[in-house]
N, C-alpha and C positions, 0 to 999 in steps of 0.2 A: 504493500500500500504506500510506502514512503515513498519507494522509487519510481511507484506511477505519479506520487503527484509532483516528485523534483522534475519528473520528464514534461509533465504537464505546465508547469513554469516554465522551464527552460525554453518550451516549444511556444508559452503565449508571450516571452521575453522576447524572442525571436521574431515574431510577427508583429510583435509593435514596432521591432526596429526596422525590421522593413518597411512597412511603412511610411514610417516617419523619413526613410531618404528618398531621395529625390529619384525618380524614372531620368534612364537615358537611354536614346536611342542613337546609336554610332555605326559607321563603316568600318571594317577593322582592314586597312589600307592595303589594296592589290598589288601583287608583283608582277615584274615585267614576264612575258612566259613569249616561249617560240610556236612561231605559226603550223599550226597541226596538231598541237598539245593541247590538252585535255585542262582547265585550270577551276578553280572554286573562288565563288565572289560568297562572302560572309557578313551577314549584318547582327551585330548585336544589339540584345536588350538587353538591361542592367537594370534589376532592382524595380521591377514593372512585369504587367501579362497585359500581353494581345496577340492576336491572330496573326498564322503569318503573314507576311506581305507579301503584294503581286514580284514578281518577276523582272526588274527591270529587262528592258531591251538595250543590247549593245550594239555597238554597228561592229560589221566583220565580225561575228560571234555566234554562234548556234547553242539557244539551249538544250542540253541533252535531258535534267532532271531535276529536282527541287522545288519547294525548300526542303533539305534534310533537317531536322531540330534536336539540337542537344543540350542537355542542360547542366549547371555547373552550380553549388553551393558553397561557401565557406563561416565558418562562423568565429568570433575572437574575442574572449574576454581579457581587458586588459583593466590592473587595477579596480576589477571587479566591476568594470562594464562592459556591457555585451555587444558586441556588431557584426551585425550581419549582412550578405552581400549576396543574390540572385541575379544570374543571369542566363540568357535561352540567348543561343547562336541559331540562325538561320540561313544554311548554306544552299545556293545555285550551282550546279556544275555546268559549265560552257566548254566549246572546243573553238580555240583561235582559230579561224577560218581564213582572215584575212591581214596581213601586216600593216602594221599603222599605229596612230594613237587612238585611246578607246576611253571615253569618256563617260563615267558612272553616275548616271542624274541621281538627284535628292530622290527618295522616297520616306514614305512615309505610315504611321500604323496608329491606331488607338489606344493606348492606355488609360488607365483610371478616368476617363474623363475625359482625357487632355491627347493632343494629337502631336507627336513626335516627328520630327524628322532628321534624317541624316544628311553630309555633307555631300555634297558631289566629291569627287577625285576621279582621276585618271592614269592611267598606266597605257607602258606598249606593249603590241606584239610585232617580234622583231621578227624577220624573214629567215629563213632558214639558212646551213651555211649553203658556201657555192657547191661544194662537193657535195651536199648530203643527197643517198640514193632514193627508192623510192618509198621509205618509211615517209615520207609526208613530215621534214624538217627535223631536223636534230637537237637534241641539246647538246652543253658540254660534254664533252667526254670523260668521265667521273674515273679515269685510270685503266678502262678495261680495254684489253686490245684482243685482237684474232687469238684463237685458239693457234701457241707455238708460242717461238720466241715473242716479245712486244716489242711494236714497233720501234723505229729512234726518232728520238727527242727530235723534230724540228723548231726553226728559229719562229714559226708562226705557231705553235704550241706553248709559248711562255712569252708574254712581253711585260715589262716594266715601263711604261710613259711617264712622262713629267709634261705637264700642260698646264697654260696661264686660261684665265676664263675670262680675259682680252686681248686681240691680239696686236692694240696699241692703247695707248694710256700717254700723260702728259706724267712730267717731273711730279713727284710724292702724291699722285693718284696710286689708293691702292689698287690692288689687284689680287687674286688670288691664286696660288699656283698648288696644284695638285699632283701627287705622284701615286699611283696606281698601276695594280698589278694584276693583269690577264692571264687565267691560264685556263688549260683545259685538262688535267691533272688534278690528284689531289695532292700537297705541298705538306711535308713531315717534317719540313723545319725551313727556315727563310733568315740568313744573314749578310746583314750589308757591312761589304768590306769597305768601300768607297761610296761617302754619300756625295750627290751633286751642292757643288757650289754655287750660292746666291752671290756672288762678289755683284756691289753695285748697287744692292738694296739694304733697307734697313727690314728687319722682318719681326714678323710677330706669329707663333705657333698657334692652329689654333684645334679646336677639341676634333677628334678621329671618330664615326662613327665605324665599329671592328664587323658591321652585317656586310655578309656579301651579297653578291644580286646579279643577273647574265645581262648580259650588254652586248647590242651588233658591233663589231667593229673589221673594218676591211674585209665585210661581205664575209667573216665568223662568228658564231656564238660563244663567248668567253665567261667564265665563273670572276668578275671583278669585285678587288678590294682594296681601298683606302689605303695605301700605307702613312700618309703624310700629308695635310694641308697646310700651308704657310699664307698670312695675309702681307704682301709685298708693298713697299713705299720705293720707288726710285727714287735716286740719286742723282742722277746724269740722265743726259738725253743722250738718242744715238741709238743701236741695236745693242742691247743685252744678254747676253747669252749665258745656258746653266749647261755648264757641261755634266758629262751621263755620268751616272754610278755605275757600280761595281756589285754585284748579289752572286751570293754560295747559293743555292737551291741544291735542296732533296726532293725530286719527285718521286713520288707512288706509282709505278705501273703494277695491272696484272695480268699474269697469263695463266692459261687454262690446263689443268693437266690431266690426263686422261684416267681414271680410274677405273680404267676395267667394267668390271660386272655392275660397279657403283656408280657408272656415271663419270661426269668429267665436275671438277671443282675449278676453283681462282687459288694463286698468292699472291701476297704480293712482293716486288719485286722496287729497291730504292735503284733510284741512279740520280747522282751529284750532279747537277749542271752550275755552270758560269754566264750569269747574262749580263745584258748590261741595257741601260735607258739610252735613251734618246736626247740628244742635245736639243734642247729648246732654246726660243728666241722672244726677244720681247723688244716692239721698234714703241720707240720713248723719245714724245715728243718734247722737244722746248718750252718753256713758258714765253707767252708773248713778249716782244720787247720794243719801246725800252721799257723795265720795268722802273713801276714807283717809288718816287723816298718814302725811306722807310716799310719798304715788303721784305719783310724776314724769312718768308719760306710757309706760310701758312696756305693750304689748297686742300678746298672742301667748301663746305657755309658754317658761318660762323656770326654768334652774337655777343656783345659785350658789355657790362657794365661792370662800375666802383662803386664802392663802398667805404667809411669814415668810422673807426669806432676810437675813442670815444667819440665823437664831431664838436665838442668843446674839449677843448684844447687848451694846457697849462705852463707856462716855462717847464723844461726841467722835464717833464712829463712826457713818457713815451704816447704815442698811438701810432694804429696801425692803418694804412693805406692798403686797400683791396684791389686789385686789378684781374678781374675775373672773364673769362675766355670759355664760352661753349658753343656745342657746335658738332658736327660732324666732319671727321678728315681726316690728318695728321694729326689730331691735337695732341696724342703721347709724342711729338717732335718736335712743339713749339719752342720757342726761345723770351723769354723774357722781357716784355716790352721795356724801355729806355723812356722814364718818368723823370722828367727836371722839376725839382721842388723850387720853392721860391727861395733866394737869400734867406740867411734868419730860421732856417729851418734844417738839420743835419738829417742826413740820409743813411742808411745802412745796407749792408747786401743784402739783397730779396732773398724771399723765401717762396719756393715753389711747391705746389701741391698738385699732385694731377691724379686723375680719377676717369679712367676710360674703360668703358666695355662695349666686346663684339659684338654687333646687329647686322641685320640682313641676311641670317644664313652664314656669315661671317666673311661675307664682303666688304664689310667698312665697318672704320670705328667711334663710336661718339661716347661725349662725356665732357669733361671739366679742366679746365689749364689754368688753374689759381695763382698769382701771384703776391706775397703779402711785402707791402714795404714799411719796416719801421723807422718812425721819422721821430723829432725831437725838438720843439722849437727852441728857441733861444731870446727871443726879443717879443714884446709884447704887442701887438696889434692885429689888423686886417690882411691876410694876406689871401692868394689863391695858388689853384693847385689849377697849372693848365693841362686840358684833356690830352691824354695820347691818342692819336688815331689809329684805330686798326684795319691793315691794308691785308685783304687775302685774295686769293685765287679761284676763281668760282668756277668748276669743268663746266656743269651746264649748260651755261654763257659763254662762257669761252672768252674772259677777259677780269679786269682788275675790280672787286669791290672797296669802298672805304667805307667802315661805319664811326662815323664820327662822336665824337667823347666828349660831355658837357664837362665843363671846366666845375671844379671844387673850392667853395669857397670857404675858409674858415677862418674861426675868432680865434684869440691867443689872449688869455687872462694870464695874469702874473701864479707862478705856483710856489705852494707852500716851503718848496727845496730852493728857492731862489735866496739868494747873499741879499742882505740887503744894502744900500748904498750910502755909508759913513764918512760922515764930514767932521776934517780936525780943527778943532776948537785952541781957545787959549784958557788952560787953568785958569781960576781967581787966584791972585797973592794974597788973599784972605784966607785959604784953606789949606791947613798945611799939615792936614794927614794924606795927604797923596804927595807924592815927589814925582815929577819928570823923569821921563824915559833919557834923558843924556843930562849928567853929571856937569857940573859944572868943575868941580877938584881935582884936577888935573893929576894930583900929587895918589889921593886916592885911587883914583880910576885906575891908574897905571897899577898899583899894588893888588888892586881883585882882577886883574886881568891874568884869564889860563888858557893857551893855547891847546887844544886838541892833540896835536901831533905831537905832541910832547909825552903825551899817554902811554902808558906799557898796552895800555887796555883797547888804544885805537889800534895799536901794530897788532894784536891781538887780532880784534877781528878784522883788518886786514889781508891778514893772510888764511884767515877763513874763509871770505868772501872769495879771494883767488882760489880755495881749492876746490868750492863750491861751484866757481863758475866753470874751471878746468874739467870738472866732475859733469855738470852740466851736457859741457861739448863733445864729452866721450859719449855718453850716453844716446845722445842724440843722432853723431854720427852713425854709430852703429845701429841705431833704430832705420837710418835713411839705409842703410847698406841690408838689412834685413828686407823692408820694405823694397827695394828696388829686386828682390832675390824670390822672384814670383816662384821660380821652380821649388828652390828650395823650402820653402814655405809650404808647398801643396806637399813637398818629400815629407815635413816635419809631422805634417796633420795628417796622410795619409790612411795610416794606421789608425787612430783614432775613428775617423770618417767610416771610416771600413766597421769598426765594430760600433758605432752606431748603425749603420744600415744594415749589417748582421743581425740585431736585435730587431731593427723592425719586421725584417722579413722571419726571426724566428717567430714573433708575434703574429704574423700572420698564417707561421704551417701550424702553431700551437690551437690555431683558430678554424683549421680545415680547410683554409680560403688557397687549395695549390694553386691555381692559376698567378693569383694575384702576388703568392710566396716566389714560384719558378722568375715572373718579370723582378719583383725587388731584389732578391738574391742575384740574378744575371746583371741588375744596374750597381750594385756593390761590389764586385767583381769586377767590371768594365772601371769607374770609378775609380777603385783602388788603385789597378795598374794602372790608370792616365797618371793618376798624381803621382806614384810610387814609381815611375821609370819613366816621367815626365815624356809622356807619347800624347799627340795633341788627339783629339776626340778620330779628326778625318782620316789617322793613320793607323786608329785601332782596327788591325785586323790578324787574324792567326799567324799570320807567319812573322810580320812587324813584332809581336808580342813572344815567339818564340825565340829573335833573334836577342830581345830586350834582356827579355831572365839570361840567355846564356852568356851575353857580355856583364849581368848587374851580379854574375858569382852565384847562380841556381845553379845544383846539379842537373843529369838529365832526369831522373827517375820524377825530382822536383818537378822539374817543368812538364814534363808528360800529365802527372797527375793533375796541374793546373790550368792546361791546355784543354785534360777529360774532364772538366767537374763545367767549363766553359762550356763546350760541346754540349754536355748533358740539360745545361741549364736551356740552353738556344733548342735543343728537342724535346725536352717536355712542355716550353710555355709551345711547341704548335704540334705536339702530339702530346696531348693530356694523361694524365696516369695518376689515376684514383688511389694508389698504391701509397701508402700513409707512410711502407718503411722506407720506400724506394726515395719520398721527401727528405724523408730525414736525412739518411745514408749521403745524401745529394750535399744538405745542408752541410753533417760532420766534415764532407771530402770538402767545403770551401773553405771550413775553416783552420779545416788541416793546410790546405796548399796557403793561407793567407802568412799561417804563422811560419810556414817553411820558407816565403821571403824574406818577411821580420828577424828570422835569423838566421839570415844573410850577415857575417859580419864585414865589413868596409873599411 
């Protein structure tokens, strides 16, 4: 009886909370699919009941069957409240008929009352490749080859591109350049020896989505993925060019092998290839000329105002002047506008503040260019603060904007820290408990008079102050000789670094999370030896790294094991292994090969 009525609670907890959230009804977004393949368009409801809905119609698309409906429940009490979440999928099955773009209308369905609808989207269907036979279009080729040997790797089987998404742009117009990878394999591990140089831009990383997705390219079907997006600022005008990397690839093939009486099976089958990208270009236009006094490099749109805090103003008394810059463009590039204060007022070096993030997909960047001036009067009255002009580059237009700056006027009251202004008087010769500051008794004077240097105590500290300052100039110098010793510096902390980032990543296999364990243990590793054999990022690659330990005094058995723990890291983050001892084992082999450098002795 107890447990029918906890169930019976639980169950009327439950349908209140449904309830009480909100119905939606959503698209759950189409992939691209090849022409002759079979695909599922799916529309969800969440947290709602109705009927299913019609059909839409695609163009280029034949319905075959649907809606199929399934449905999915979860429930969550946390800190002892309960939520609950329903939802029914309603699937279509279609067969691409026709190559093209295929545009999914809104539809839409009744719930409680209330009439739902979903978003439009669209997806392609890409044409088949040029060789495919008479299956009615291809997909990628998922590794499997003819029953026999498999076939060899061609150069139209693997590409690596780098591509700008313009193919001109003016001086510090962004742009975005993408590097991605086509294959029609499955890939067991992916390392780049030599990445491509952006020489000529100022750049900015920005977030990878890791889904893949098939894409037509030179009349094939390829399995594409993201390696790298960069949002680009030029520097120069002129043709720009990123010359290719350098990629180790492990491909998966397989072949079939005849099993007799059983039939035939697959294995699979690695082979190591060397590719390499494509030299891209990017033609970068001039800024018009002549340009404007006073244009700094600013290109995008942009708004501006000042600001006064206090705006009453005291001798003596700091405030701060605001020179505030937003806008969309460049703005992490700006330069610090050039504000003349009036006479009678000291100036200080600015302080910048900037605050930008990606929009657009991560095509451009907008946000905030603060710059704060601390000023100080000095002299008591009226004065003003004339406006600085702000001159930018508008692409749009295609010419020079000025947004002009109302000029600051402000008061200057006398302040509390101010001296004030003493005038010398003549004693009375009636008062004569004060004496004058200069003696008249010549004879006296002479007899209270002691010179300093005549002191044990001044030679004393004397020659304090010389050793203090000699102390000083040692100190300093070798701070400037330290500081100038970037290598050495990254040698000193190397180790350090390394067992911090050893810890995060054991935090993270402690946590089950291997994926995310295999990349931070591989970046701690890579890390370590840049600093620790001071090899620059673009030269880290297995044999650079092989030569490095055998000249920095590793034995070989050392560097082999350092080499394999490298290796193993770069094939588990892209062949995954649930294998809990195989992490670990991974992890002890890094921190065995770390400490067999550290004692390395020199």
């Amino acid at each position: 009886m107890h447990k029918r009525f906890l169930f019976t609670l639980l169950f009327i907890a439950a349908a209140i909370g449904l309830v009480a959230q909100q119905a939606s009804f959503s698209l759950v977004q189409p992939r691209n699919v090849v022409e002759g393949r079979n695909f599922r368009l799916t529309f969800r409801l969440t947290d709602g009941d109705a009927n299913p809905p019609a059909a839409p119609q695609l163009d280029g698309c034949t319905l075959l069957y649907g809606p199929a409906t399934s449905t999915m429940q979860s429930t969550q009490i946390v800190n002892g409240k309960m939520t609950s979440t329903y939802s029914v999928d309603f699937s279509f099955t279609y067969r691409a008929d026709r190559a093209g773009k295929v545009e999914v209308p809104e539809i839409s369905v009744q719930s409680g009352g209330k009439t739902l609808h979903s978003r439009p989207a669209s997806f392609q269907i890409l044409p088949p490749d040029k060789n495919a036979q008479s299956q009615g279009g291809s997909q990628p080729q998922q590794g499997m080859s003819q029953p026999g040997t498999p076939a060899q790797i061609s150069a139209d089987d693997l590409l690596v591109r780098v591509f700008f998404s313009k193919s001109s742009v003016y001086e510090q117009e962004p742009v975005v350049a993408t590097i991605k990878v086509y294959t029609k394999y499955d890939i067991s591990s992916f390392m780049v020896t030599t990445q491509p140089a952006f020489e000529g831009f100022l750049t900015e990383e920005l977030p990878v989505d890791l889904e893949t997705s098939i894409e037509h390219y030179n009349g094939q079907n390829y399995h594409t993925a993201v390696l790298k997006r960069l949002l680009l600022y030029p520097q120069k005008a002129g043709t720009l060019s990123v010359n290719s990397g350098k990629y180790d690839v492990t491909i998966v093939q397989y072949e079939q092998v005849n099993m007799g009486f059983f039939g035939t099976t697959s294995r699979p089958i690695e082979r190591n290839v060397t590719t390499s990208s494509n030299a891209a270009t990017l033609n970068v236009k001039a800024l018009p000329t002549p340009q404007p006094a006073g244009f700094s490099g600013a290109v995008g749109h942009f708004s501006v105002s000042t600001t006064l805090e206090p705006e009453l103003m005291r001798t003596n008394e700091a405030s701060v002047y605001s020179y505030i810059v937003k806008g969309t463009g460049n703005i992490k590039f700006l330069s610090a506008p050039e504000v003349e204060f009036p006479a009678g007022v000291d100036s200080y070096t600015p302080k910048t503040d900037i605050s930008a993030n990606i929009i657009g997909g991560g095509t451009n960047m907008s946000g905030t260019f603060r710059t704060d001036y601390t000023i100080v009067p000095q002299e008591v009255g009226n004065f003003t603060i004339p406006g600085t002009p702000f001159i930018y580059f508008d692409v749009e237009s295609g010419d020079y904007k000025t947004i002009d700056v109302a000029d600051t006027p402000i008061k200057v009251l006398r302040g509390n820290g101010a001296a004030p202004v003493v005038q010398q008087t003549t004693l009375d010769e009636t008062i004569d408990d004060i004496l004058h500051i200069r003696r008249t008794d010549s004879e006296r004077q002479a007899a209270e008079i002691h010179y300093t240097f005549q002191s044990p105590m001044y030679w004393l500290l004397y020659v304090l102050a010389v050793v203090i300052l000699v102390s000083v100039l040692f100190i300093y110098r070798r701070n400037i000789r330290l500081e100038a010793d970037v290598a050495g510096r990254k040698l000193a902390k190397a180790g350090r670094v390394a067992s911090k980032r050893l810890k995060e990543s054991k935090s993270l296999l402690d946590a089950h999370e291997n994926d995310k364990f295999y990349a931070a243990l591989a970046k701690a590793l890579w890390g370590y030896i840049s600093d620790k054999l001071s090899i620059p990022a673009s030269q880290l690659t297995r044999d650079n790294v092989a030569d490095k330990l055998a000249s920095y005094g590793l034995n070989s058995d050392a560097t082999a094991e350092v080499l394999d723990v490298l290796d193993r890291c770069e094939m588990a983050r892209f062949t995954p292994n649930d294998s809990e001892s195989e992490a670990a084992d991974i992890y002890s082999t890094a921190e065995r090969a770390i400490k067999s450098i550290e004692d390395v002795k020199k």
